[in-house]
VOFIBA-204446 format. One line per 5 residues: for each residue x, y, z of N, C-alpha, C. Coordinates in steps of 0.1 Angstrom, whole numbers. Layout:
<pts>
X/Y/Z/X/Y/Z/X/Y/Z  ...
</pts>
This chain:
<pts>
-142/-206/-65/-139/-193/-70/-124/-192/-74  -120/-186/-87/-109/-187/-92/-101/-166/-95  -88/-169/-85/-87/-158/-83/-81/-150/-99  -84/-141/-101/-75/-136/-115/-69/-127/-111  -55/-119/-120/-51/-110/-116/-46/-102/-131
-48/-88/-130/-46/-83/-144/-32/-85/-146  -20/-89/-153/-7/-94/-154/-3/-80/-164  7/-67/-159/10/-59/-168/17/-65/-182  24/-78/-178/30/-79/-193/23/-87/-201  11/-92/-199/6/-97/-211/-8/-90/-208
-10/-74/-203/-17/-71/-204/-33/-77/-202  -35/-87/-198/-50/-89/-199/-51/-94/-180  -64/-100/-175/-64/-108/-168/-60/-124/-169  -55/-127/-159/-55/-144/-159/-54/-149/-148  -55/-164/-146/-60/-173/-132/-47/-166/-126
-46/-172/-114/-33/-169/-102/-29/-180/-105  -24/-189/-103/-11/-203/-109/-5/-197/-103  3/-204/-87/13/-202/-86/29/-215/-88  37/-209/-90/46/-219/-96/50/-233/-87  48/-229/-72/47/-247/-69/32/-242/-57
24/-250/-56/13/-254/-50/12/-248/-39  6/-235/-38/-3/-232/-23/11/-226/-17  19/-216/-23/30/-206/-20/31/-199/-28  34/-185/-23/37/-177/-33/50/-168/-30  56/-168/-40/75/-159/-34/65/-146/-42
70/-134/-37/66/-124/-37/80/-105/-35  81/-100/-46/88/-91/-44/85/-80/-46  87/-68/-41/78/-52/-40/95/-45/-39  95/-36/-52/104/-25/-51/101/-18/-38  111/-14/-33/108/-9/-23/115/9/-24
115/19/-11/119/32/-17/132/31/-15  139/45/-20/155/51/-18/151/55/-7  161/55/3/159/61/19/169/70/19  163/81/16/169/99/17/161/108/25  151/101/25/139/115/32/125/107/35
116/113/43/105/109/50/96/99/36  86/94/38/82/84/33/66/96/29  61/96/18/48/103/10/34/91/9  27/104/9/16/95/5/15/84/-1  20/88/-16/27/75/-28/31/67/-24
43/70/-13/46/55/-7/37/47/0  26/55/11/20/45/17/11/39/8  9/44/-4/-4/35/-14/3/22/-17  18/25/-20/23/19/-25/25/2/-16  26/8/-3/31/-3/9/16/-10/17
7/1/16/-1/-2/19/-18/-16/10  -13/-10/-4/-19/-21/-12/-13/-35/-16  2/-36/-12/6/-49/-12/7/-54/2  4/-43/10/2/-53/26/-11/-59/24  -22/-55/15/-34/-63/17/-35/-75/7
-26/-72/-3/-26/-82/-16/-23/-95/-5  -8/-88/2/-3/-101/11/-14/-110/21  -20/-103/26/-30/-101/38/-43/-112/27  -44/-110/19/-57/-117/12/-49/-130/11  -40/-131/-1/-32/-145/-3/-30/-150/11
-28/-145/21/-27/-158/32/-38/-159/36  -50/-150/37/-64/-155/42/-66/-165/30  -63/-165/19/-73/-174/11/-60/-185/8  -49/-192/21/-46/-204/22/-30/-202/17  -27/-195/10/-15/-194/10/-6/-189/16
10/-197/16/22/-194/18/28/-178/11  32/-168/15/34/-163/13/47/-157/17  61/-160/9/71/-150/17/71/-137/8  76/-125/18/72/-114/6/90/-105/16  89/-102/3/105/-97/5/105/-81/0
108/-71/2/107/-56/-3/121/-52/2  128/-46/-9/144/-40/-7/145/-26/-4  157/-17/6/154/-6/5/170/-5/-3  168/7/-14/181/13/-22/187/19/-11  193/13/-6/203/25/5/218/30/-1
219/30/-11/232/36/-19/223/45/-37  224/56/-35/221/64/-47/228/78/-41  226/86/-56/229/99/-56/218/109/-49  207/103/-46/201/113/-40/205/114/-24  210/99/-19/211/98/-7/226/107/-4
238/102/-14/247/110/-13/245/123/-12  238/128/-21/237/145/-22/228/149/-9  221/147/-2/218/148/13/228/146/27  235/136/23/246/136/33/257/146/27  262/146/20/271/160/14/261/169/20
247/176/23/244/188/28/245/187/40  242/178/44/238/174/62/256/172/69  265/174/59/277/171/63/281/160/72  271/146/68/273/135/72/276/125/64  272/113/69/279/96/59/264/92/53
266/86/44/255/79/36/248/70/44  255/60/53/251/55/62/240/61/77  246/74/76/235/78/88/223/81/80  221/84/68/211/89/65/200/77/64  209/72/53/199/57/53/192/52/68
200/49/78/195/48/91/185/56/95  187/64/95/175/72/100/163/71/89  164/71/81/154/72/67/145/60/73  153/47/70/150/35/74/140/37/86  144/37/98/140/41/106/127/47/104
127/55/101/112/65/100/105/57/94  107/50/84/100/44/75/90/32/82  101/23/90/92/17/99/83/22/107  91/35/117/78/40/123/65/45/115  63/50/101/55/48/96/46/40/94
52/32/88/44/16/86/37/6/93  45/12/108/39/4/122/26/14/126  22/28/124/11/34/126/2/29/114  7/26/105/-2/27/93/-9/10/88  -2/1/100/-6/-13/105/-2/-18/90
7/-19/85/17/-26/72/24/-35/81  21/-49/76/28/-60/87/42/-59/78  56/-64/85/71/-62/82/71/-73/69  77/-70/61/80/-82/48/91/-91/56  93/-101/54/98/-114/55/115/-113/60
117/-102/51/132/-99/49/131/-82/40  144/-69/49/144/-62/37/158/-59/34  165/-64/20/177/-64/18/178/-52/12  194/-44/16/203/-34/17/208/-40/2  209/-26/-8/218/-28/-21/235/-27/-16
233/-18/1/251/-22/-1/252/-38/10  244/-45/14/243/-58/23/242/-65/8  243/-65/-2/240/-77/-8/251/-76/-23  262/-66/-23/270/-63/-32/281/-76/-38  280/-90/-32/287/-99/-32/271/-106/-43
264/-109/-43/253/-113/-54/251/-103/-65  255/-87/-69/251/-76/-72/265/-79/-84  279/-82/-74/288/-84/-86/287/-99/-96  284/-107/-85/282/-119/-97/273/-121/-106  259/-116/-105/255/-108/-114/260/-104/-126
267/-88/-125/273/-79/-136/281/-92/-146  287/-98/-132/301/-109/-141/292/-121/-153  282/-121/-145/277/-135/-157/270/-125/-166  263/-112/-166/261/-106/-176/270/-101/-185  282/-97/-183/298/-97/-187/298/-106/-196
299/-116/-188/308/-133/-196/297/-139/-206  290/-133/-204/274/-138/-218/274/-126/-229  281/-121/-228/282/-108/-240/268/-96/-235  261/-99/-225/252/-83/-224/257/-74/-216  271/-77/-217/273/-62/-205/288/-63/-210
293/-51/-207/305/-45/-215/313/-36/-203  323/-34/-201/335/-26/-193/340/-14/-202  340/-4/-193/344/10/-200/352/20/-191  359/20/-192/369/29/-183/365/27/-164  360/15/-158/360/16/-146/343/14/-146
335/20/-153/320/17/-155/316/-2/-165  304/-4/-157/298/-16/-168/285/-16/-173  283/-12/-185/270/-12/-194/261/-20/-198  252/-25/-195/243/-34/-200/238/-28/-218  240/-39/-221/236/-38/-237/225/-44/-245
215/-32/-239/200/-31/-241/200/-38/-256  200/-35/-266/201/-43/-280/205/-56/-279  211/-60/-272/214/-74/-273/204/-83/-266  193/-78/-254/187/-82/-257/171/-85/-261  168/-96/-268/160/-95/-282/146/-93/-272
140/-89/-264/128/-89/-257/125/-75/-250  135/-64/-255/133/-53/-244/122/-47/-248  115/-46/-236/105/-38/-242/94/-44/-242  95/-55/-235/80/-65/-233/72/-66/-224  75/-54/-217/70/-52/-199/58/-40/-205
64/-29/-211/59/-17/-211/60/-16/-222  58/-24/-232/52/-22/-248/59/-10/-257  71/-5/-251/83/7/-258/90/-4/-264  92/8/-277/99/3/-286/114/7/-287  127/4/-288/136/10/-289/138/28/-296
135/21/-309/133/36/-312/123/46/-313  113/43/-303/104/56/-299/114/61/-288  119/56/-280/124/61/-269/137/74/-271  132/78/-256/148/95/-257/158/89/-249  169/82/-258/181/78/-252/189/83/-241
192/78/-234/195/79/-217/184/78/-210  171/75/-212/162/79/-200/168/62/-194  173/71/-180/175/57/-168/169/57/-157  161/71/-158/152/70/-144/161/73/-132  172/76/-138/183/81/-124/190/93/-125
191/101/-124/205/113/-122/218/104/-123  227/105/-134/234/96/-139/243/99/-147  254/105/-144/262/112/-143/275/105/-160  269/93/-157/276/85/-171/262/94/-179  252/95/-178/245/100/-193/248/109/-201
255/115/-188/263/128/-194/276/125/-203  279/113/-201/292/106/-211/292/101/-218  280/104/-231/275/87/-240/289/82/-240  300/89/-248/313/85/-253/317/73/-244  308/70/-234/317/52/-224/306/49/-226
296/46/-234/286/37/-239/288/35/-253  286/22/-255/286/19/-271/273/25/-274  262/24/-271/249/23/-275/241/39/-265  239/47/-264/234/57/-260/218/50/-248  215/39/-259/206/34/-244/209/21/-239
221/20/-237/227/10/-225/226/19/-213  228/13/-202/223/18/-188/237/10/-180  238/23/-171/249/11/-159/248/3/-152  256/-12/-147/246/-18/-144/258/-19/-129  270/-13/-131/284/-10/-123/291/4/-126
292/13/-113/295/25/-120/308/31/-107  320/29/-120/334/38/-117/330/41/-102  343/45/-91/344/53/-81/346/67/-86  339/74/-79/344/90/-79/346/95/-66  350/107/-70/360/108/-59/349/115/-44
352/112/-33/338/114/-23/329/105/-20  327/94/-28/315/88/-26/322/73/-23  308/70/-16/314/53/-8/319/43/-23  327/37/-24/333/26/-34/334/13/-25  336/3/-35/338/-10/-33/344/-19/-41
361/-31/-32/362/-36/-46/357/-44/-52  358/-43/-67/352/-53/-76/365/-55/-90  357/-69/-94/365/-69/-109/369/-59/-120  361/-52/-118/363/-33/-125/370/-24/-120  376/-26/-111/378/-18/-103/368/-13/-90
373/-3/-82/363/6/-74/349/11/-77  341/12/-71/327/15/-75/317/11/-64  302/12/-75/293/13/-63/283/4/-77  271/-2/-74/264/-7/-85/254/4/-86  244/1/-100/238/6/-112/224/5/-98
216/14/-104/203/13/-99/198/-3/-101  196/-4/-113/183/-16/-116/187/-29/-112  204/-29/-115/210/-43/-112/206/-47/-95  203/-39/-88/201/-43/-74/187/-49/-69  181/-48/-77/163/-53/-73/168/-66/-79
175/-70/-94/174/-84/-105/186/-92/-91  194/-90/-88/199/-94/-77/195/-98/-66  188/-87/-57/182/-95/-45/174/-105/-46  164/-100/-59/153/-109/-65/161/-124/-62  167/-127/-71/175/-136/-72/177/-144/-58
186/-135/-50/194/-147/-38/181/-145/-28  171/-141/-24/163/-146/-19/149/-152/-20  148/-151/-37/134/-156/-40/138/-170/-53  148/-170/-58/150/-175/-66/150/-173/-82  157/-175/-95/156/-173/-103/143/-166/-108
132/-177/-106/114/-170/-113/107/-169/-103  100/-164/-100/92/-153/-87/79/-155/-94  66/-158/-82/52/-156/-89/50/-144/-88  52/-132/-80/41/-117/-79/57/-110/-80  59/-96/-88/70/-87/-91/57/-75/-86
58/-71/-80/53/-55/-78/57/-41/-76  53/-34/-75/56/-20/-75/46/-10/-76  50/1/-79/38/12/-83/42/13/-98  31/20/-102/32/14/-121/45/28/-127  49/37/-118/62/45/-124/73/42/-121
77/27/-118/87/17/-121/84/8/-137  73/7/-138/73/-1/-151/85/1/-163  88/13/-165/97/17/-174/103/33/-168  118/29/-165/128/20/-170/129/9/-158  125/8/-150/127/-2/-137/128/-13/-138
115/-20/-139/110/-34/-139/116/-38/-156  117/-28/-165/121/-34/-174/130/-38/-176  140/-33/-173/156/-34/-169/162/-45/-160  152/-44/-152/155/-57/-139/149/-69/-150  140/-70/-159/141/-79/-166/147/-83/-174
153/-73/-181/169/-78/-195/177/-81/-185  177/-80/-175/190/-83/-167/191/-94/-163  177/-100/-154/172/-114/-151/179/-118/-163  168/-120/-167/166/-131/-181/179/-130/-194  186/-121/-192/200/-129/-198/202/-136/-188
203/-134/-177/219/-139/-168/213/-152/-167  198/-158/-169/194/-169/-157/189/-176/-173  180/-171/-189/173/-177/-193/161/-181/-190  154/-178/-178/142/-179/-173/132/-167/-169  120/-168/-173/110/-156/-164/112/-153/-156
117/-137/-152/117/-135/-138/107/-138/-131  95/-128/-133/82/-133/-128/73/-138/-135  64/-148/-131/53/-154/-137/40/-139/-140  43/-132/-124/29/-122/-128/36/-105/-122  32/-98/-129/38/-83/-128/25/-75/-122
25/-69/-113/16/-61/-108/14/-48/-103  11/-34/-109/12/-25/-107/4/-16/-101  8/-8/-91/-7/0/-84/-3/13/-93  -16/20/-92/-13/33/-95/-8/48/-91  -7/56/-92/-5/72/-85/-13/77/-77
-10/81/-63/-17/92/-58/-10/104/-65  -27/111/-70/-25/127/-81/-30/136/-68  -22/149/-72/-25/157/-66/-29/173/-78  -42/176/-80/-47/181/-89/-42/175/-104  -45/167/-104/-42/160/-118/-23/157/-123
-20/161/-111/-2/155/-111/-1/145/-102  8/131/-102/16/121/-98/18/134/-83  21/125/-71/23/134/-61/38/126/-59  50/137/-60/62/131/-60/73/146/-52  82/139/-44/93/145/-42/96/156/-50
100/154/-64/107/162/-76/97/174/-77  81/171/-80/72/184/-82/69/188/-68  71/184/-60/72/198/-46/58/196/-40  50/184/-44/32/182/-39/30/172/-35  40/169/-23/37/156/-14/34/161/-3
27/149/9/22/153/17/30/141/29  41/146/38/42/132/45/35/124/51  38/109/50/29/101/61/28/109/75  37/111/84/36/113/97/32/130/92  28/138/83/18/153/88/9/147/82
6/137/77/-10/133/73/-18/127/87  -10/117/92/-12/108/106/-15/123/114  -7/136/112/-12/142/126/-25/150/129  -31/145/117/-43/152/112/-50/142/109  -55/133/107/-63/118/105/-59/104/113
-70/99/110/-66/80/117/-61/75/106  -47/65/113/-42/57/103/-49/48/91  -61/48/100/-69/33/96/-78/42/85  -82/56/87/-89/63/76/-78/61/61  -66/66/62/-57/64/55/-56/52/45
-63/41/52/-59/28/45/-73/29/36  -80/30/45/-96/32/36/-96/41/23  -89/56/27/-86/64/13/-81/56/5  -66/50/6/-59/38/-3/-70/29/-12  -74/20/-4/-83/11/-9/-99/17/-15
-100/25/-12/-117/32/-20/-113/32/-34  -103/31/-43/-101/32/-55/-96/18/-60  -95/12/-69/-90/2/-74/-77/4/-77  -71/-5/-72/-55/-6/-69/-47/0/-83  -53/-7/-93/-42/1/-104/-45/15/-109
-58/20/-105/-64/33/-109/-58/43/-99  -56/56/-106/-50/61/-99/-62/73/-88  -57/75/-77/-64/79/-67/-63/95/-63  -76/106/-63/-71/117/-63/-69/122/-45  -56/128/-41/-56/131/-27/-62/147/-25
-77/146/-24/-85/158/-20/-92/153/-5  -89/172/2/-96/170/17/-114/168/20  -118/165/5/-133/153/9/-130/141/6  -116/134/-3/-120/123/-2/-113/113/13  -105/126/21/-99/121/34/-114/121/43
-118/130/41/-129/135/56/-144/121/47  -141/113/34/-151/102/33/-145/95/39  -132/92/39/-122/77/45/-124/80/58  -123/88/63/-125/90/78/-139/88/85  -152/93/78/-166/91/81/-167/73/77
-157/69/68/-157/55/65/-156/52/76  -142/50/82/-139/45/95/-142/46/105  -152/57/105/-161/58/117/-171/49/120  -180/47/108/-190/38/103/-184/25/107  -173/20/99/-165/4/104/-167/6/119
-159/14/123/-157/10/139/-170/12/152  -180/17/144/-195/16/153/-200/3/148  -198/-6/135/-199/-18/137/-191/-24/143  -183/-23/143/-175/-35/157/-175/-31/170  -177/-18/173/-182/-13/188/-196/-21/192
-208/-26/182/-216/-30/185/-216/-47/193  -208/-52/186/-203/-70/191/-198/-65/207  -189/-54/206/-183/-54/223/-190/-47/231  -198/-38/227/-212/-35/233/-222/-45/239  -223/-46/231/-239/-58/229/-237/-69/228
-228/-75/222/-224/-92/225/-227/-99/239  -225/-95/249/-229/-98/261/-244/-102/261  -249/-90/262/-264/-89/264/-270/-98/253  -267/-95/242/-274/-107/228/-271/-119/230  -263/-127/240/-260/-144/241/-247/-145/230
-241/-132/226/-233/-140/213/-221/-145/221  -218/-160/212/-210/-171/217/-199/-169/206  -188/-183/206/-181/-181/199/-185/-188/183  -192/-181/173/-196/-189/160/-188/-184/146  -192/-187/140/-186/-190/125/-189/-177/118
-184/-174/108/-187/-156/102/-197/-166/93  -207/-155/82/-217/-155/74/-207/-160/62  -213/-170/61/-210/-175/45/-210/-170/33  -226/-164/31/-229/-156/24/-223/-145/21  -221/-134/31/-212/-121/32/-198/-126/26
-193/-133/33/-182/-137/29/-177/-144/18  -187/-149/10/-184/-155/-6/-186/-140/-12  -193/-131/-6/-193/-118/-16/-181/-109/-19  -177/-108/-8/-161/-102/-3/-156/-113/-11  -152/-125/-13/-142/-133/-16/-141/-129/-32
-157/-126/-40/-163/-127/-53/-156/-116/-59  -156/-106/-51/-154/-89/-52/-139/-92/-54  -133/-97/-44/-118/-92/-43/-109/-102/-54  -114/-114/-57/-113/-125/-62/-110/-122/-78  -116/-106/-82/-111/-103/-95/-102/-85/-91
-90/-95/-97/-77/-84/-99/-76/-74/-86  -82/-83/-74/-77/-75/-61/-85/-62/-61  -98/-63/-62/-107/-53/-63/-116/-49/-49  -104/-44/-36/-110/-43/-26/-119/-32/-24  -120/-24/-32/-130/-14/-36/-146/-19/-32
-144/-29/-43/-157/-35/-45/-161/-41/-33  -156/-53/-26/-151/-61/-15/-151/-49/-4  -147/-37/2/-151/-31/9/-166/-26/11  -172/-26/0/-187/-24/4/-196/-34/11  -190/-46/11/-195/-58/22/-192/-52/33
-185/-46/39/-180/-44/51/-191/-34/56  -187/-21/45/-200/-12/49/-212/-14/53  -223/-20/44/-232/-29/44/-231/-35/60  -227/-42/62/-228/-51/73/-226/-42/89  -216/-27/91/-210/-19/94/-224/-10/98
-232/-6/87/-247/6/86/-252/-4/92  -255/-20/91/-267/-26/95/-264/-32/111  -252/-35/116/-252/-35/128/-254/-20/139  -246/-9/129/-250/5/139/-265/8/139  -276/4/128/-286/8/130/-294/-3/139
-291/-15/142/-296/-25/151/-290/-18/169  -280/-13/168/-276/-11/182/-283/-1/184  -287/10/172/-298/24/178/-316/17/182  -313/3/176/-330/2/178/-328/-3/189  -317/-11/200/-319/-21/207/-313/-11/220
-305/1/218/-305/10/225/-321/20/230  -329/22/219/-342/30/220/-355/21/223  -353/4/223/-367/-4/218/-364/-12/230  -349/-21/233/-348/-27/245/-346/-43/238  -342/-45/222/-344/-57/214/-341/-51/204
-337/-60/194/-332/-58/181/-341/-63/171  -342/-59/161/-351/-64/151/-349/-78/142  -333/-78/141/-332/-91/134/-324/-102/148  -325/-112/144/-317/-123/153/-307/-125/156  -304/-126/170/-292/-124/177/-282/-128/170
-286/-143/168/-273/-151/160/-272/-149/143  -275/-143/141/-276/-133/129/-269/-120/126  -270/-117/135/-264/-101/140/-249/-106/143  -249/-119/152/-231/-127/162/-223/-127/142  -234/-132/135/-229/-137/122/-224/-128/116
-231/-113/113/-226/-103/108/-211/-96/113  -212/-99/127/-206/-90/133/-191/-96/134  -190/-112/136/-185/-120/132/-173/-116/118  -180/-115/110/-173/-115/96/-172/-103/93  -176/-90/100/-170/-81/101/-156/-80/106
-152/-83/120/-139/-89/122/-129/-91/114  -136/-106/109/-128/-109/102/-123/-103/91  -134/-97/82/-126/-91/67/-118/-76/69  -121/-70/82/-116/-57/85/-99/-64/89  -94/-78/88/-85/-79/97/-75/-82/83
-88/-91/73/-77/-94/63/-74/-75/53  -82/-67/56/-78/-54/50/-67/-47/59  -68/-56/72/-52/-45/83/-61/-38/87  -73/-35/89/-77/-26/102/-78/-31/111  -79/-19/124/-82/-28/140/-90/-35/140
-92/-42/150/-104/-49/154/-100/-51/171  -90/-46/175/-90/-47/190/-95/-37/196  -105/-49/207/-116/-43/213/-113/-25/221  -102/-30/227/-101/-16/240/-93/-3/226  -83/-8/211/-85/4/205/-97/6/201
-106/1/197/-116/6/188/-129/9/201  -128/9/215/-137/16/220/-130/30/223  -117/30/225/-111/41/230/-114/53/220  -111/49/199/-111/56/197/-126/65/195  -135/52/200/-152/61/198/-149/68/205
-149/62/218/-149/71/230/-143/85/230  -137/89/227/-128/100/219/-141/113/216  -150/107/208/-164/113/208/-168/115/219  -183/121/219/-192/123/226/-200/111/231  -199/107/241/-205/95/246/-221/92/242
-224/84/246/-239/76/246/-247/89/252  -240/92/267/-250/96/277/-253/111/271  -240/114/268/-237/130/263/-251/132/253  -252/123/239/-258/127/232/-272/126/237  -277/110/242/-292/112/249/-292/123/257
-284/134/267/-287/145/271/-293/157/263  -281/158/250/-284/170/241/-296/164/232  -302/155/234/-313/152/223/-324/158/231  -325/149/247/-337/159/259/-333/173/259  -322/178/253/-324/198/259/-330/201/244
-327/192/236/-334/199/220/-346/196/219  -354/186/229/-368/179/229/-372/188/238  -365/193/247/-376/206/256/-377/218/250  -367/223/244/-366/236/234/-375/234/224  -376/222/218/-390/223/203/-401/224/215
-402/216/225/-416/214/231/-422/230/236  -411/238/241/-414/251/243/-412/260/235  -410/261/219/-413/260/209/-400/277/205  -388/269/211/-376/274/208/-369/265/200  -376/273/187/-374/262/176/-352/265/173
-350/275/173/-339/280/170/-328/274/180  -328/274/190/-325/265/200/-319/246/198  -333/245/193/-334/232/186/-327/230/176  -329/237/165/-318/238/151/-299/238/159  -298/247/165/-284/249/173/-279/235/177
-287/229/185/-287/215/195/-280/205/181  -292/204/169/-288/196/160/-278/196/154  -276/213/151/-258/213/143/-247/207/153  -250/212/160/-240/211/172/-232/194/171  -248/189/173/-244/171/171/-241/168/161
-247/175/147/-239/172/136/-226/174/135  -219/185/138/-206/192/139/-197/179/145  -203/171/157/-196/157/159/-199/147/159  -206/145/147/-205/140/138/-221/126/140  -230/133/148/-238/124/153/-250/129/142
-261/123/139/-270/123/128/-288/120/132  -294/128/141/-304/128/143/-316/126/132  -326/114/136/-337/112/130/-350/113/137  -357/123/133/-372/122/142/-378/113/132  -383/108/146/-394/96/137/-411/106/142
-417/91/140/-432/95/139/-434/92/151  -445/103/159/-444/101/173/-437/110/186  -432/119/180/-420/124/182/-405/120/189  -404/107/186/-392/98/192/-381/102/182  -369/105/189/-359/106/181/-346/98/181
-343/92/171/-332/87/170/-317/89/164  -309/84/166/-296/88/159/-283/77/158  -277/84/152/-264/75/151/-252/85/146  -240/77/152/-229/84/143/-226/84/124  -214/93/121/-209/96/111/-225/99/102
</pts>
């Protein structure tokens, strides 16, 4: 099976090639650390922890590197209110961010470089873009000179002149000054000290660097000139990723990246859910109201590049998801004992399906329905072998399923450890609890307190249990 991946800059699908054999260098924009971490972010962190999580299940080296901006105007203008240093804020930003990430089971990238930890690569940089004629000096600021080079605009299919000059994607205080630009859409790529804000020396004088120049830089001193995977969320494509491309590709002559890959927006009633419009939801007040692991399932129930709507049915589906997942894996640590399961090999079958599914353009969408599937047919085998005393299909059949349940819930980053995933059933209404309330609802119909009975049932619906009368009057049930 041959993996493809849709490539934003040449727009179509194509194989995965990576540039040397069975590794992949890998880099993810990462956020400005000014404030708590959003929804948007975890989509964002949370679909390249699985992109990562697949490439190493399917054999590959993977180093993955994600930067945090810890020097902007937004972070300045928060420490000016907080009447603190730039530096505390970032800290703490940082900070939260991991604790995020560590609830939300996003394993640590490789390395995360600081735009003010890496200002010694950030100036040599500007200088070889300088000394090659694409970048120019202006009163203490340095300009990249978008027109010079002949490819802009091959990321995100903009044309020079469709575009509204200055858009830099930054609050940017030179936009306000075309007069120190030659060109109205050159962009900074080195910008003057002002007065209050952290500076540093350079060949320009005092200053601080340009947004974009800091991603085409770290890129650089930790992955190398050309990179196979550049990612992001797709509202870096332009001006972001494009920029970090004119910048590459003068200074070096080479493709930054072989493949560009973009997830899409969490919308909130048909808007991007962002800081600026006031309709974000933090990670840690979402966690205090759901399971992390439902969170990932919301993420992943949509295809990575499409964008995903955050409504309170499609959380309370992610969550009835992850309820379902983890009654199948409750079943192996249940019942494994009693069934003879030993230590064997996951299902081949299931598992070329998952491989088939995710194998085009990272379509864990698709690739999570294996799971389900496998997830309904172990919790309905533990209700027969709970009610019958034996299961219907074969032990080592069931070890097989249950098996490769495991495993693909592990390459998506959900739990699979035994004592969380009984704790958090257990959390519910136990086994004994519900066979109780089934006998007071089976003597209430039998004494023909029907109403009684109806009550009994909501009741166990309400947590979330799902009664079936069969024929005979035997009744069975299951969660979610």
């Amino acid at each position: 099976m041959t993996l493809t991946v849709y490539n934003t800059l040449t727009r179509k699908k194509e194989p995965f090639i990576t540039i040397e054999t069975g590794k992949v260098r890998m880099y993810c924009c990462g956020i400005t650390v000014y404030d708590y971490c959003h929804l948007g972010h975890a989509r964002t962190c949370i679909v390249w922890d699985v992109v990562r999580r697949y490439l190493q299940w399917r054999g590959y080296e993977v180093k993955y590197i994600q930067n945090f901006t810890d020097i902007d105007d937004k972070i300045l203008n928060r420490a000016r209110k907080e009447e603190t240093t730039m530096e505390a804020i970032s800290e703490r930003f940082i900070e939260a961010y991991f604790e995020d990430m560590e609830r939300l089971k996003v394993k640590r990238a490789d390395a995360y470089p600081r735009a003010t930890h890496s200002l010694d690569g950030i100036k040599r940089l500007v200088a070889e873009l300088e000394e090659k004629g694409y970048a120019y000096g202006s009163d203490g600021d340095v300009y990249y000179s978008v027109r010079r080079f002949k490819d802009y605009g091959k990321l995100s299919g903009r044309k020079l002149e469709d575009l509204q000059a200055g858009a830099s994607g930054r609050v940017d205080l030179a936009d306000t000054e075309p007069i120190k630009k030659k060109d109205p859409f050159d962009f900074a790529v080195w910008k003057g000290a002002k007065p209050g804000e952290p500076a540093w020396e350079s060949p320009w004088g005092k200053g601080r660097p340009g947004w974009h120049i800091e991603c085409s830089a770290m890129v650089r001193e930790r992955l190398g000139e050309t990179i196979d995977l550049h990612v992001g969320g797709s509202d870096l494509i332009f001006p972001h990723h494009e920029n970090e491309i004119a910048q590459s590709e003068a200074a070096t002559g080479q493709p930054l990246a072989r493949y560009w890959l973009h997830n899409g927006m969490v919308k909130v009633g048909g808007e991007k859910m962002s800081k600026s419009l006031g309709n974000f939801t933090t990670i840690r007040d979402l966690l205090a109201k759901i399971d992390p692991m439902a969170v990932r399932l919301f993420i992943l129930q949509a295809h990575y590049r499409k964008p995903v709507d955050f409504t309170d049915e499609a959380l309370e589906a992610a969550t009835n998801g992850w309820h379902t997942i983890k009654e199948g894996l409750l079943f192996g640590y249940e019942y494994g004992a009693k069934l003879g399961f030993t230590v064997c090999s996951s299902s081949e079958t299931l598992t070329q399906r998952f491989q088939e599914a995710v194998d085009d353009d990272f379509n864990f969408a698709e690739g999570l329905a294996v799971l389900f599937e496998i997830a309904k047919e172990l919790r309905k085998e533990g209700n027969i072998l709970v009610h019958q005393g034996q299961t219907e299909t074969a032990p080592k059949i069931l070890e097989e399923q249950w098996v490769t349940l495991v495993d693909l819930c592990q390459v998506l980053g959900l739990k699979t450890d035994s004592n969380e995933v009984k704790e958090e059933v257990s959390n519910g209404l136990s086994d004994e609890d519900i066979e109780g309330l089934i006998e007071q609802r089976k003597m209430a119909r039998k004494n023909k307190n029907y109403a009684e009975g109806d009550r009994l049932r909501d009741e166990l619906k309400e947590q979330g249990i799902i009664l079936v009368d069969q024929p005979g009057g035997v009744t069975t049930w299951h969660r979610g």
